[in-house]
CHARMM-style PDB file with segment names, atoms N, HN, CA, C and O in Angstrom:
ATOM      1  N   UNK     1      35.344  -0.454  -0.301  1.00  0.00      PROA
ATOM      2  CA  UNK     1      34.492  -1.289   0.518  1.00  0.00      PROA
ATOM      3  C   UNK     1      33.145  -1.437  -0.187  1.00  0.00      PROA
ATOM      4  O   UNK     1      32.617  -0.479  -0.752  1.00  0.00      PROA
ATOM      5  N   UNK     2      32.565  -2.727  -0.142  1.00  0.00      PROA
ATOM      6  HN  UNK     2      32.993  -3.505   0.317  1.00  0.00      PROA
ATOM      7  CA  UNK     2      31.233  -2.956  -0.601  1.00  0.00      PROA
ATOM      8  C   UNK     2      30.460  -3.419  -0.209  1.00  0.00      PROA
ATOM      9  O   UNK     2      30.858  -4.077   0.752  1.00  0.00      PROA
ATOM     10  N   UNK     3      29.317  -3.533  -0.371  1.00  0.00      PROA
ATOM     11  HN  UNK     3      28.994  -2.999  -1.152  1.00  0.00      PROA
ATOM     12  CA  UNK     3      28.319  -3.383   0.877  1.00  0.00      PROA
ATOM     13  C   UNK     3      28.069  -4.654   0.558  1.00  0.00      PROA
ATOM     14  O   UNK     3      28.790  -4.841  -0.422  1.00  0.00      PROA
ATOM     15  N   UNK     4      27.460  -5.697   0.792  1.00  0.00      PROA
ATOM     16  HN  UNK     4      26.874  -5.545   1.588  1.00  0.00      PROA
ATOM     17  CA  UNK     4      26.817  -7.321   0.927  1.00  0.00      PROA
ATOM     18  C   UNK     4      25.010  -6.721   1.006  1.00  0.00      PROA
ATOM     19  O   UNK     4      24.324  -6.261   1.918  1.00  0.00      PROA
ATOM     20  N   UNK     5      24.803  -6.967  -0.183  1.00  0.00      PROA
ATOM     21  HN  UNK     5      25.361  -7.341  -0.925  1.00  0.00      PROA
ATOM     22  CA  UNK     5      23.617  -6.730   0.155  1.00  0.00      PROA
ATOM     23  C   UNK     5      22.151  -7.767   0.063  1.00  0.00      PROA
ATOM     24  O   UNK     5      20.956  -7.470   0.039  1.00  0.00      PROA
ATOM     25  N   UNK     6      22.765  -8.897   0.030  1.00  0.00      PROA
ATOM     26  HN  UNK     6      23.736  -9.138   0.050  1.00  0.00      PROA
ATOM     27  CA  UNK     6      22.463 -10.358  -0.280  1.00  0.00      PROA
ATOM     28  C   UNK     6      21.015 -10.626   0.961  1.00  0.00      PROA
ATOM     29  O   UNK     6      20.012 -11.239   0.596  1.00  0.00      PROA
ATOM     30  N   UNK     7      21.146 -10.076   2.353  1.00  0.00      PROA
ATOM     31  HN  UNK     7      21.961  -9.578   2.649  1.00  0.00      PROA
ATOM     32  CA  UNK     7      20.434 -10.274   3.206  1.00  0.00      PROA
ATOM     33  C   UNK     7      19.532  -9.011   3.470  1.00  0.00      PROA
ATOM     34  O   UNK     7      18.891  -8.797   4.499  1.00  0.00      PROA
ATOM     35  N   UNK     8      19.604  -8.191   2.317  1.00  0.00      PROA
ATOM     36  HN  UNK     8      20.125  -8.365   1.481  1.00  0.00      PROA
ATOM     37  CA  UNK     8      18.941  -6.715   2.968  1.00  0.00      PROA
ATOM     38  C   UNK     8      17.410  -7.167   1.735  1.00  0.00      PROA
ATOM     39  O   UNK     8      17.342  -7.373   0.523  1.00  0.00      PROA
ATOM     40  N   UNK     9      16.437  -7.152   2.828  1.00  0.00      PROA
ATOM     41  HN  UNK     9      16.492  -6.984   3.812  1.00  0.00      PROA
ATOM     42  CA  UNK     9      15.149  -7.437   1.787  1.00  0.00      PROA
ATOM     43  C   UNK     9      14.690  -6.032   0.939  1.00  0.00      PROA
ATOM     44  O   UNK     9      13.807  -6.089   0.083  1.00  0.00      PROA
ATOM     45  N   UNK    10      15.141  -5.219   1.156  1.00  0.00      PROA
ATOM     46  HN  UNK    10      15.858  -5.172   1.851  1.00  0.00      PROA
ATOM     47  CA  UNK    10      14.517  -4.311   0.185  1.00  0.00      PROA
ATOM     48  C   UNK    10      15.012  -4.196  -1.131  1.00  0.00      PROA
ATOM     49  O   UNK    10      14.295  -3.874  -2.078  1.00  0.00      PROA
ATOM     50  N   UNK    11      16.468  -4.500  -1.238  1.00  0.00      PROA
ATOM     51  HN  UNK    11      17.051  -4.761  -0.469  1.00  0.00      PROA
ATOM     52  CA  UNK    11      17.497  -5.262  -2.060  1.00  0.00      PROA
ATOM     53  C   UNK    11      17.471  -6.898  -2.909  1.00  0.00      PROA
ATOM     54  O   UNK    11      17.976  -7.370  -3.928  1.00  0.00      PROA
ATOM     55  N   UNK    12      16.784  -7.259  -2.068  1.00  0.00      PROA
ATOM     56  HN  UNK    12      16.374  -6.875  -1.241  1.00  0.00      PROA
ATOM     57  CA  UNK    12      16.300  -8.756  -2.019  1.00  0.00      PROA
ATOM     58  C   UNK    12      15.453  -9.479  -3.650  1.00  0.00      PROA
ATOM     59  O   UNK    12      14.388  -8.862  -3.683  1.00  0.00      PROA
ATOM     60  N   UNK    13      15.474 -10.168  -4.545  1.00  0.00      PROA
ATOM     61  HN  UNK    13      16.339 -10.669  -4.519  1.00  0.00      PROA
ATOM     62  CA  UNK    13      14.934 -10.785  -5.381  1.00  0.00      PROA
ATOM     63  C   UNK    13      13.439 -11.023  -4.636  1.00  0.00      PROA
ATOM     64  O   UNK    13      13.334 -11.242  -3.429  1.00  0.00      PROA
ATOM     65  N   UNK    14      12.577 -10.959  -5.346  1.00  0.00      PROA
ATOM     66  HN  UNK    14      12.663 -10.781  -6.327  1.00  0.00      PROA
ATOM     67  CA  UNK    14      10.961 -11.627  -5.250  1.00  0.00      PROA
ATOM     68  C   UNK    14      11.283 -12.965  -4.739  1.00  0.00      PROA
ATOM     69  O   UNK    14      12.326 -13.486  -5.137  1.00  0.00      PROA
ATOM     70  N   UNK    15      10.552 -13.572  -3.935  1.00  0.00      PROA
ATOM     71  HN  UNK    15       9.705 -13.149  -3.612  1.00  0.00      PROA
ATOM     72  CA  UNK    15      10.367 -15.015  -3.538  1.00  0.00      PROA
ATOM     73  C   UNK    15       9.881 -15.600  -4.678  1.00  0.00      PROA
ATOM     74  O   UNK    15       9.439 -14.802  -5.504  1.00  0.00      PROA
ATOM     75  N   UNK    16       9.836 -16.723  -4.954  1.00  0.00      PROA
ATOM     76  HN  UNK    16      10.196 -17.371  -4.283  1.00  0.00      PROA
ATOM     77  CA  UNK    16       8.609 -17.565  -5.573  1.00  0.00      PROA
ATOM     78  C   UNK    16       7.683 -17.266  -4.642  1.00  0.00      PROA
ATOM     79  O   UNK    16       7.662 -16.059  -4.883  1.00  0.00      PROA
ATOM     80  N   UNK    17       7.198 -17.345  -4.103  1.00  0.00      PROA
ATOM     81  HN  UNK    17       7.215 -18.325  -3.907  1.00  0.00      PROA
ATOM     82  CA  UNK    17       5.964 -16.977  -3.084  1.00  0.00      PROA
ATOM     83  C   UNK    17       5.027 -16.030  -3.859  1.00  0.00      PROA
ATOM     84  O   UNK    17       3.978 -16.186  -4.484  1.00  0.00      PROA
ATOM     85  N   UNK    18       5.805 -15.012  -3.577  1.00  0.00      PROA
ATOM     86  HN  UNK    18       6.658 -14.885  -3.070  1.00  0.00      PROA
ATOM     87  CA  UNK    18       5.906 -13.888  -3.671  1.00  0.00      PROA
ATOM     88  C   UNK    18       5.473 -13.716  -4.898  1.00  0.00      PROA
ATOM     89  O   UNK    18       4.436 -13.058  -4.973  1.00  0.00      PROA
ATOM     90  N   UNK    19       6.103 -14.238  -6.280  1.00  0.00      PROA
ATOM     91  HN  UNK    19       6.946 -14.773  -6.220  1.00  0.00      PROA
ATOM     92  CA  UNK    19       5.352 -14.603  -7.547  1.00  0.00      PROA
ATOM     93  C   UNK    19       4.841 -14.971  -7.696  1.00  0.00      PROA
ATOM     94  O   UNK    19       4.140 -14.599  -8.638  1.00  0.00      PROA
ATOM     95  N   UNK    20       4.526 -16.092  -7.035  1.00  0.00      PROA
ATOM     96  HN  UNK    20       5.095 -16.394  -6.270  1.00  0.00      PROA
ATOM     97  CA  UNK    20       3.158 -17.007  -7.352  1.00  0.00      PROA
ATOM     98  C   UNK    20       1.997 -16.308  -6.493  1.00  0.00      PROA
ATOM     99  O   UNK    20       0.836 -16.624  -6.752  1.00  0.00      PROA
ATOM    100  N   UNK    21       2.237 -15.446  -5.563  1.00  0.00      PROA
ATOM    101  HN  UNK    21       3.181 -15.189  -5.353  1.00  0.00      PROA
ATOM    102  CA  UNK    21       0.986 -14.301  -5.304  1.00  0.00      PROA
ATOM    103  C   UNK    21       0.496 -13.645  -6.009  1.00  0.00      PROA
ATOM    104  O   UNK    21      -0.729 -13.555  -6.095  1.00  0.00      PROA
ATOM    105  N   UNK    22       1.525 -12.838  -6.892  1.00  0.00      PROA
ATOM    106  HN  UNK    22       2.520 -12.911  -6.823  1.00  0.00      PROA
ATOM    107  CA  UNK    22       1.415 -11.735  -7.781  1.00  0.00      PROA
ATOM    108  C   UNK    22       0.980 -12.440  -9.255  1.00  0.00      PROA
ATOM    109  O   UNK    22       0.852 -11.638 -10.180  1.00  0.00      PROA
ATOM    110  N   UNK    23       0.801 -13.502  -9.481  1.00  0.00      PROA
ATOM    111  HN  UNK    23       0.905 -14.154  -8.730  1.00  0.00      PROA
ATOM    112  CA  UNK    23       0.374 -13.891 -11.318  1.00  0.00      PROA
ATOM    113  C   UNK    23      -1.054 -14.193 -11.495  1.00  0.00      PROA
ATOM    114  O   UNK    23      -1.758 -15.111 -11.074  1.00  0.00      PROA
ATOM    115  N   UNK    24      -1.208 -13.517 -11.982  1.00  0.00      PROA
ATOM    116  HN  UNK    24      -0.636 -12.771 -12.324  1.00  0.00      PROA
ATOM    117  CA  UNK    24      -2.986 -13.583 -12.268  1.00  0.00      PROA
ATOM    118  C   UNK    24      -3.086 -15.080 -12.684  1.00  0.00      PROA
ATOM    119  O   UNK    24      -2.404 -15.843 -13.368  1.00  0.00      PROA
ATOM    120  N   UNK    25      -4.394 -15.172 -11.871  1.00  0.00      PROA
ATOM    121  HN  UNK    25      -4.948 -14.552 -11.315  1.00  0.00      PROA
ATOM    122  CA  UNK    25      -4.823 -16.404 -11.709  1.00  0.00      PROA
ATOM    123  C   UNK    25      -5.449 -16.247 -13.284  1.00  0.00      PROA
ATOM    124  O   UNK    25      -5.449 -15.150 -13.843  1.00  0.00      PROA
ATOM    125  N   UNK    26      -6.143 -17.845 -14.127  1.00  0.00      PROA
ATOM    126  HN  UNK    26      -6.143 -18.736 -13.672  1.00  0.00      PROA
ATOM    127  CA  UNK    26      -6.221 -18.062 -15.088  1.00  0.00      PROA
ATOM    128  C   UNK    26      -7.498 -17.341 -15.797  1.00  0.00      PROA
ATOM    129  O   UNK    26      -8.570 -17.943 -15.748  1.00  0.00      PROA
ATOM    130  N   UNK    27      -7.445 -16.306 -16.337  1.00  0.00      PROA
ATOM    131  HN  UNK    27      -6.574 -15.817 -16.376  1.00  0.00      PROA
ATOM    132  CA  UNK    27      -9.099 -15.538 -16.693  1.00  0.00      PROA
ATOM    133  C   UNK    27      -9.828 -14.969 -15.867  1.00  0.00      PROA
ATOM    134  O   UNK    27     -10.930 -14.545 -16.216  1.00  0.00      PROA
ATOM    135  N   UNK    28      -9.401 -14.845 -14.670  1.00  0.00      PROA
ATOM    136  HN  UNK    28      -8.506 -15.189 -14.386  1.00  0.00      PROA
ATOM    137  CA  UNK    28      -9.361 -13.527 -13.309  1.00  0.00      PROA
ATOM    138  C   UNK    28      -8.454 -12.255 -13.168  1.00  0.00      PROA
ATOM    139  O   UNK    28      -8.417 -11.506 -12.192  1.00  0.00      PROA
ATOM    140  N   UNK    29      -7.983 -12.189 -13.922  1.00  0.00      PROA
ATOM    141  HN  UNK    29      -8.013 -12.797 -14.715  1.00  0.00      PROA
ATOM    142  CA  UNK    29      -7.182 -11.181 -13.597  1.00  0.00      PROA
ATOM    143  C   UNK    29      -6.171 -10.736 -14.557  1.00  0.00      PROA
ATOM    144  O   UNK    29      -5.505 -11.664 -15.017  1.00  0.00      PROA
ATOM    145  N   UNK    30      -5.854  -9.471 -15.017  1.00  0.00      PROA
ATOM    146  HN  UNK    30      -6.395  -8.718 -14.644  1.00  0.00      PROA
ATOM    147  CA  UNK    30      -4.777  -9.243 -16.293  1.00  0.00      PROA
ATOM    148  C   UNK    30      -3.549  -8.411 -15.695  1.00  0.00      PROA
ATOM    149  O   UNK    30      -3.588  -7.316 -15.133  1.00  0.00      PROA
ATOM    150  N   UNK    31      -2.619  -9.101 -15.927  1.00  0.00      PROA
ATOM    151  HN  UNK    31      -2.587  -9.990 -16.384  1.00  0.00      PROA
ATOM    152  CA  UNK    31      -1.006  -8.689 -16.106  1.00  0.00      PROA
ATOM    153  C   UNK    31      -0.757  -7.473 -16.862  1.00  0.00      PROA
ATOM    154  O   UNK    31      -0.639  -7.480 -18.087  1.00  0.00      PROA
ATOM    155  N   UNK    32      -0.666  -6.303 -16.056  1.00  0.00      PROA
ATOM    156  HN  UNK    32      -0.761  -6.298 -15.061  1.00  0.00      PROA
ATOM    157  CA  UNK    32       0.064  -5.622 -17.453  1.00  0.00      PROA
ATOM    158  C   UNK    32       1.885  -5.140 -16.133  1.00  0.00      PROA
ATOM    159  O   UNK    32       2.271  -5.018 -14.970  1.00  0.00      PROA
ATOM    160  N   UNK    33       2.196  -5.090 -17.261  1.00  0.00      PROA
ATOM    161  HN  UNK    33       1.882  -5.190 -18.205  1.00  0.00      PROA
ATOM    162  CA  UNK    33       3.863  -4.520 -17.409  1.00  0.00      PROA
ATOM    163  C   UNK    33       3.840  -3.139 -17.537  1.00  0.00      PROA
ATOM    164  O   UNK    33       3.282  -2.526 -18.446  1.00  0.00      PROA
ATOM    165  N   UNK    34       4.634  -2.523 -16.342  1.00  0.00      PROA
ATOM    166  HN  UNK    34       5.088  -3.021 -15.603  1.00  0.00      PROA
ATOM    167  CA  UNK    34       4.271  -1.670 -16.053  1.00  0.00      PROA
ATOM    168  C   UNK    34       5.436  -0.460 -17.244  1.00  0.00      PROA
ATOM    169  O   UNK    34       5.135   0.721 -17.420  1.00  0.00      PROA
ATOM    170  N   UNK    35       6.477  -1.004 -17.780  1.00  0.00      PROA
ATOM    171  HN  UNK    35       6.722  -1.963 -17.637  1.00  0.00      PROA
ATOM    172  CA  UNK    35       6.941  -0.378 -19.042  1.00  0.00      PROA
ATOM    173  C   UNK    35       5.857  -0.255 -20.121  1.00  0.00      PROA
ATOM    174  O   UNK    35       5.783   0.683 -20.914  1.00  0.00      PROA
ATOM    175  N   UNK    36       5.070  -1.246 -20.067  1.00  0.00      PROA
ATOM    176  HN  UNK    36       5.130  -2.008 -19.423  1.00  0.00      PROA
ATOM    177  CA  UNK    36       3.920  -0.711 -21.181  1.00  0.00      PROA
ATOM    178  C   UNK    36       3.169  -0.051 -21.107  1.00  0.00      PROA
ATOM    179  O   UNK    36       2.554   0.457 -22.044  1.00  0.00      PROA
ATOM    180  N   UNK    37       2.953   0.191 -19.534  1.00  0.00      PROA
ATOM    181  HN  UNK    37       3.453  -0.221 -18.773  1.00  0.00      PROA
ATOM    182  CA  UNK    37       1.168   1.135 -19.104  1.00  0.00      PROA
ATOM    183  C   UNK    37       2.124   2.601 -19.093  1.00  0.00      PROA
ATOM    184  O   UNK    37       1.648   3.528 -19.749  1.00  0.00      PROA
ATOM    185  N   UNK    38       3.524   2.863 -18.336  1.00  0.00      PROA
ATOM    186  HN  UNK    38       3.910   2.110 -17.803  1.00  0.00      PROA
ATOM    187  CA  UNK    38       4.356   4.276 -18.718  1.00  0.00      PROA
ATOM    188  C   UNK    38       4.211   4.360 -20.178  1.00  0.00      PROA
ATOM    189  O   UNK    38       3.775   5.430 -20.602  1.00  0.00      PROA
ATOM    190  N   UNK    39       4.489   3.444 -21.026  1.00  0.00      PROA
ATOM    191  HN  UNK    39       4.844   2.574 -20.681  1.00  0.00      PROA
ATOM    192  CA  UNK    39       5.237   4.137 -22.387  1.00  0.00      PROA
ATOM    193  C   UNK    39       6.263   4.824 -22.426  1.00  0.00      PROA
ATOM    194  O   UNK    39       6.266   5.494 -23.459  1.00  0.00      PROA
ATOM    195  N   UNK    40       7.330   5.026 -21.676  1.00  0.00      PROA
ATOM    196  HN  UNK    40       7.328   4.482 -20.837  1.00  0.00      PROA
ATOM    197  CA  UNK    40       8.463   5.696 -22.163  1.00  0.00      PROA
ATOM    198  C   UNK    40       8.352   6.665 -21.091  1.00  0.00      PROA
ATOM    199  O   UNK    40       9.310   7.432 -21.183  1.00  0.00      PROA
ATOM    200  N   UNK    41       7.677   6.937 -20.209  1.00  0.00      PROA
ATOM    201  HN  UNK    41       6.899   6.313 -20.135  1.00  0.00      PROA
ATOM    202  CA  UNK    41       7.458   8.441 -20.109  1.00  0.00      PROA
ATOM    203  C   UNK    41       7.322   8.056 -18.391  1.00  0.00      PROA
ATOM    204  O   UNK    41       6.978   6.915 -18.085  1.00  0.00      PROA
ATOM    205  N   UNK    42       7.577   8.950 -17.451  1.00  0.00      PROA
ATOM    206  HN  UNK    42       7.856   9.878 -17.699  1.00  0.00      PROA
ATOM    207  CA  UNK    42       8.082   8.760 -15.618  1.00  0.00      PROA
ATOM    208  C   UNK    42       6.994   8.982 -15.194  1.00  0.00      PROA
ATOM    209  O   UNK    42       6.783   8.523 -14.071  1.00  0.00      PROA
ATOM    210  N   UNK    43       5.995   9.655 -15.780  1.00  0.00      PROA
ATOM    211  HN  UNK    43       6.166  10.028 -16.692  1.00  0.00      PROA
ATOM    212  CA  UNK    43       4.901   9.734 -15.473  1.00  0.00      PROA
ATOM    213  C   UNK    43       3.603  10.133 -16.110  1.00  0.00      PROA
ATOM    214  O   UNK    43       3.663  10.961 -17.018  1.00  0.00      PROA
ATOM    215  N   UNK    44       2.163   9.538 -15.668  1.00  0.00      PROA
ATOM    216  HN  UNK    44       2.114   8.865 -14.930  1.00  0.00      PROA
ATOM    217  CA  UNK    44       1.255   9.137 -16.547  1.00  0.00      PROA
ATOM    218  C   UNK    44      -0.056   9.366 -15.580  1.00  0.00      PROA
ATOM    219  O   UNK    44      -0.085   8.913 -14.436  1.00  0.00      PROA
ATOM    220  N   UNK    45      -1.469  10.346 -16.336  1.00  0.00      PROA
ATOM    221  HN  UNK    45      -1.446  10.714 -17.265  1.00  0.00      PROA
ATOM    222  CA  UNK    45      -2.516  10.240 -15.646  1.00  0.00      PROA
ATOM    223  C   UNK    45      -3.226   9.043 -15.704  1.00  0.00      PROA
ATOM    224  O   UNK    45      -3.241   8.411 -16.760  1.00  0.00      PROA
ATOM    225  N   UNK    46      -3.743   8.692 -14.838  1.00  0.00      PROA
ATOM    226  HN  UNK    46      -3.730   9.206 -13.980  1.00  0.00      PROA
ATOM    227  CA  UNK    46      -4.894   7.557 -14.827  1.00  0.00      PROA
ATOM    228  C   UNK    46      -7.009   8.235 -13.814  1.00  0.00      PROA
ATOM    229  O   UNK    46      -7.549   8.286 -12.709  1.00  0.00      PROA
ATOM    230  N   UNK    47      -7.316   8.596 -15.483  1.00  0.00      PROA
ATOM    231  HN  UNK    47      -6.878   8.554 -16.381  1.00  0.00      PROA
ATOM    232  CA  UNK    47      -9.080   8.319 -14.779  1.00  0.00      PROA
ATOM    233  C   UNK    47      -9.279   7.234 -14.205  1.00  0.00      PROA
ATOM    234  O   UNK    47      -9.035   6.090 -14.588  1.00  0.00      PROA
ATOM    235  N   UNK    48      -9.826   7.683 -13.074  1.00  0.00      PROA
ATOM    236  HN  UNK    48     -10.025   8.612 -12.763  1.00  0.00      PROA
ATOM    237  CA  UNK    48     -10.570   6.352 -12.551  1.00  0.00      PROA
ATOM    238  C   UNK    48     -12.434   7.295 -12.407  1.00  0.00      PROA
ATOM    239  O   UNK    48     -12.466   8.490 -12.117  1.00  0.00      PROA
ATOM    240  N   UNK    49     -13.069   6.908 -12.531  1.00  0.00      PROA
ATOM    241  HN  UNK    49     -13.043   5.937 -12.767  1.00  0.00      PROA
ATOM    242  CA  UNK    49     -14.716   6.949 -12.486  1.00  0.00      PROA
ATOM    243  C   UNK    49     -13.936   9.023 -12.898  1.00  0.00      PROA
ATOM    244  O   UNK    49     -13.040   9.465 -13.617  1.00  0.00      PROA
ATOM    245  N   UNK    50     -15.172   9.768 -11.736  1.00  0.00      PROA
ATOM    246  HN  UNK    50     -15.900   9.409 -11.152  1.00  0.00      PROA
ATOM    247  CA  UNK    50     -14.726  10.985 -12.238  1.00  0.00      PROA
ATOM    248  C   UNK    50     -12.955  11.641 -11.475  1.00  0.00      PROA
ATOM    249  O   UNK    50     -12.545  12.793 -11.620  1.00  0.00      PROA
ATOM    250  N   UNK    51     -12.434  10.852 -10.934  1.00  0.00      PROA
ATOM    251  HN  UNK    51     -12.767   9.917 -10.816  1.00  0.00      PROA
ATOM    252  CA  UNK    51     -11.356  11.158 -10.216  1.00  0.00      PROA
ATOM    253  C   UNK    51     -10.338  10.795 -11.393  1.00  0.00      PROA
ATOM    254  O   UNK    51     -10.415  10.060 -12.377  1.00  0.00      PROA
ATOM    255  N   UNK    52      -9.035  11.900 -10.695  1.00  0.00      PROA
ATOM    256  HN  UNK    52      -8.973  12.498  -9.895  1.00  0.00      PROA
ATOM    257  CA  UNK    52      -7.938  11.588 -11.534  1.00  0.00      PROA
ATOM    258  C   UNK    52      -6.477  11.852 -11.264  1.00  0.00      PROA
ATOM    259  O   UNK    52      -5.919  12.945 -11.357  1.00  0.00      PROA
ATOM    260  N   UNK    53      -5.680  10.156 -10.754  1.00  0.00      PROA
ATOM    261  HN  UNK    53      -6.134   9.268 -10.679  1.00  0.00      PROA
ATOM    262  CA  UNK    53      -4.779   9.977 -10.376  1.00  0.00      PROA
ATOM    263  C   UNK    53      -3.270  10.115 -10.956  1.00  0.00      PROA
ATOM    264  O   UNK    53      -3.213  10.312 -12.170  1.00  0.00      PROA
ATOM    265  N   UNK    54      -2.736  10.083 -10.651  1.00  0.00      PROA
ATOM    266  HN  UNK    54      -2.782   9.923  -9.665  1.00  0.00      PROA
ATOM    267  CA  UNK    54      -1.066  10.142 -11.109  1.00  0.00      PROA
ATOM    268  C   UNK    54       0.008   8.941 -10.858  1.00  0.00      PROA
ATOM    269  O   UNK    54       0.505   8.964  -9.732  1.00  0.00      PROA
ATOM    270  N   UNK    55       0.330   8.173 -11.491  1.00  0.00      PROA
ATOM    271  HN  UNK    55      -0.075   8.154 -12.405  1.00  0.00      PROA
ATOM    272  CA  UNK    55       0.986   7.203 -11.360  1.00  0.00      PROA
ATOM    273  C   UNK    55       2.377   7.615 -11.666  1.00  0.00      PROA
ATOM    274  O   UNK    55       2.450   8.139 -12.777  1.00  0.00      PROA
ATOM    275  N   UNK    56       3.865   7.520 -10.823  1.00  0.00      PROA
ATOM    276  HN  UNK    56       3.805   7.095  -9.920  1.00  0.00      PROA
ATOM    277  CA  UNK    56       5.290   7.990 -11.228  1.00  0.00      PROA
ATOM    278  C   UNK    56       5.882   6.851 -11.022  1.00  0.00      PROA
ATOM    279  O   UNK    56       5.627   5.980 -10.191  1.00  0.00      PROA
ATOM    280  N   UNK    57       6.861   6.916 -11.998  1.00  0.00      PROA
ATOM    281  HN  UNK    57       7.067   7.623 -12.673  1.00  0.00      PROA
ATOM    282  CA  UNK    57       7.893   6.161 -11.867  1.00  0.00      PROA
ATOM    283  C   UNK    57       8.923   6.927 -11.360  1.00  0.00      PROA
ATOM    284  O   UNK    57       9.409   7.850 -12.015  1.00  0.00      PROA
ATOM    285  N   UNK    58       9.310   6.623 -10.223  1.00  0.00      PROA
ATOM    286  HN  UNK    58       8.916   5.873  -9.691  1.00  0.00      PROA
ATOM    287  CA  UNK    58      10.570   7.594  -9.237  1.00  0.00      PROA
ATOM    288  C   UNK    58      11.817   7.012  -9.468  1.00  0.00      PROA
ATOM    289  O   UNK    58      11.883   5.787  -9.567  1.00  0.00      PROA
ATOM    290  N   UNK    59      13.361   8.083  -9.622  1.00  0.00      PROA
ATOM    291  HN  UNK    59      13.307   9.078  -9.541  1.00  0.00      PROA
ATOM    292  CA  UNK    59      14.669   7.348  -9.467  1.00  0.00      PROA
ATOM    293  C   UNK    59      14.890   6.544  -9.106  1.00  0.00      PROA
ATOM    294  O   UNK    59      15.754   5.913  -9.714  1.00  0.00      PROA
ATOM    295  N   UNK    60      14.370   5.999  -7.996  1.00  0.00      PROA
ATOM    296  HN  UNK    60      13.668   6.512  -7.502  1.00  0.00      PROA
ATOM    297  CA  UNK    60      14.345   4.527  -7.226  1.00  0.00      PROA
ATOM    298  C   UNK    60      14.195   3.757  -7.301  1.00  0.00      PROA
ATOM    299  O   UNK    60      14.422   2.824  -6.531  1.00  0.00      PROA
ATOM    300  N   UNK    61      13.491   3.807  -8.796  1.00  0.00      PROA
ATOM    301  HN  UNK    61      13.307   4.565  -9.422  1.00  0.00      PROA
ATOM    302  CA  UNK    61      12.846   2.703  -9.673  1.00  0.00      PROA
ATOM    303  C   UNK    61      11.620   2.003  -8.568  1.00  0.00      PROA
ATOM    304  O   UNK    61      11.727   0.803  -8.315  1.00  0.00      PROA
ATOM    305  N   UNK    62      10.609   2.711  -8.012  1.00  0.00      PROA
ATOM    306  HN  UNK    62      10.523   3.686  -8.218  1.00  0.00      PROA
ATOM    307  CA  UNK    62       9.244   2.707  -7.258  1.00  0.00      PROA
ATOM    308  C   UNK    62       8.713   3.172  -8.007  1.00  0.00      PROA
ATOM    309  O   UNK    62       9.230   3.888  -8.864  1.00  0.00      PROA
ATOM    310  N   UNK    63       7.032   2.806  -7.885  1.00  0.00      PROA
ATOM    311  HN  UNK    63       6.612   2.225  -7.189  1.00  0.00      PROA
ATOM    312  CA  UNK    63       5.666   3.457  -8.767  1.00  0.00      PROA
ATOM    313  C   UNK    63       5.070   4.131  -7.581  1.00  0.00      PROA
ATOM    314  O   UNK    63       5.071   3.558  -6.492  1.00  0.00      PROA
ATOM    315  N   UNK    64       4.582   5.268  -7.729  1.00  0.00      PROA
ATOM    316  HN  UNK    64       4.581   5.733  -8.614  1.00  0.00      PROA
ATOM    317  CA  UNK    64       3.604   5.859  -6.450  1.00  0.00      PROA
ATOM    318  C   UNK    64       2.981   6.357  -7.439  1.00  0.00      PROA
ATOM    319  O   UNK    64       3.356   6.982  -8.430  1.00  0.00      PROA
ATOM    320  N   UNK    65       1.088   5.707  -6.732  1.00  0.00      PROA
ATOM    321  HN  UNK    65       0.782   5.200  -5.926  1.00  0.00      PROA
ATOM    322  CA  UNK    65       0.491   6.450  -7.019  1.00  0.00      PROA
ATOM    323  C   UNK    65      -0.194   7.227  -6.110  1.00  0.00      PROA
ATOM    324  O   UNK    65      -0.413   6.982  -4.924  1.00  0.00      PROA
ATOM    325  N   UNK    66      -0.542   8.266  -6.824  1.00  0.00      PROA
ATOM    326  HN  UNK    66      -0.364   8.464  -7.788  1.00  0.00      PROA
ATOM    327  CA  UNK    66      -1.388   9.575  -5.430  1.00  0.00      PROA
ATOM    328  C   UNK    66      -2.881  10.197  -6.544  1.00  0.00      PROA
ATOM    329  O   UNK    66      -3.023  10.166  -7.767  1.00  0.00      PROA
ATOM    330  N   UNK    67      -3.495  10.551  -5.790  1.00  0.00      PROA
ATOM    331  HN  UNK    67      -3.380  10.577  -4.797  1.00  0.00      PROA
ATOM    332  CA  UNK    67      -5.201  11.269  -5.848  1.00  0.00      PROA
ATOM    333  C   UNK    67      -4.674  12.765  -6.327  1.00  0.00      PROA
ATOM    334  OT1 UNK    67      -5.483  13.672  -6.519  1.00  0.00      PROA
TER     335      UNK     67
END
């Protein structure tokens, strides 16, 4: 048995909408790919001012970041 997963949104493809939300507008804003900001690796610190966060890439193929 297999599941139909065509109507389940978490499963679901990006809208165009949805992309055209997410693309940096023209010289406002920079794109990065988030295989390039990991490098290879599930997880990665990020400084921000004097704080310092943790960005993962989880089995689930989700990014969480936490403080």
């Amino acid at each position: 048995m297999s599941l139909d997963r065509s109507h389940d949104p978490l499963h679901a493809e990006p809208s165009s909408s949805h992309a055209a939300a997410c693309s940096p507008a023209q010289g406002t804003q920079v794109l990065l790919d988030s295989a390039g900001l990991l490098a290879g690796q599930r997880e990665i610190c990020i400084r921000h001012g004097n704080e310092l966060y943790r960005l993962r890439h989880t089995r689930n193929d989700k990014l969480i970041l936490t403080k």
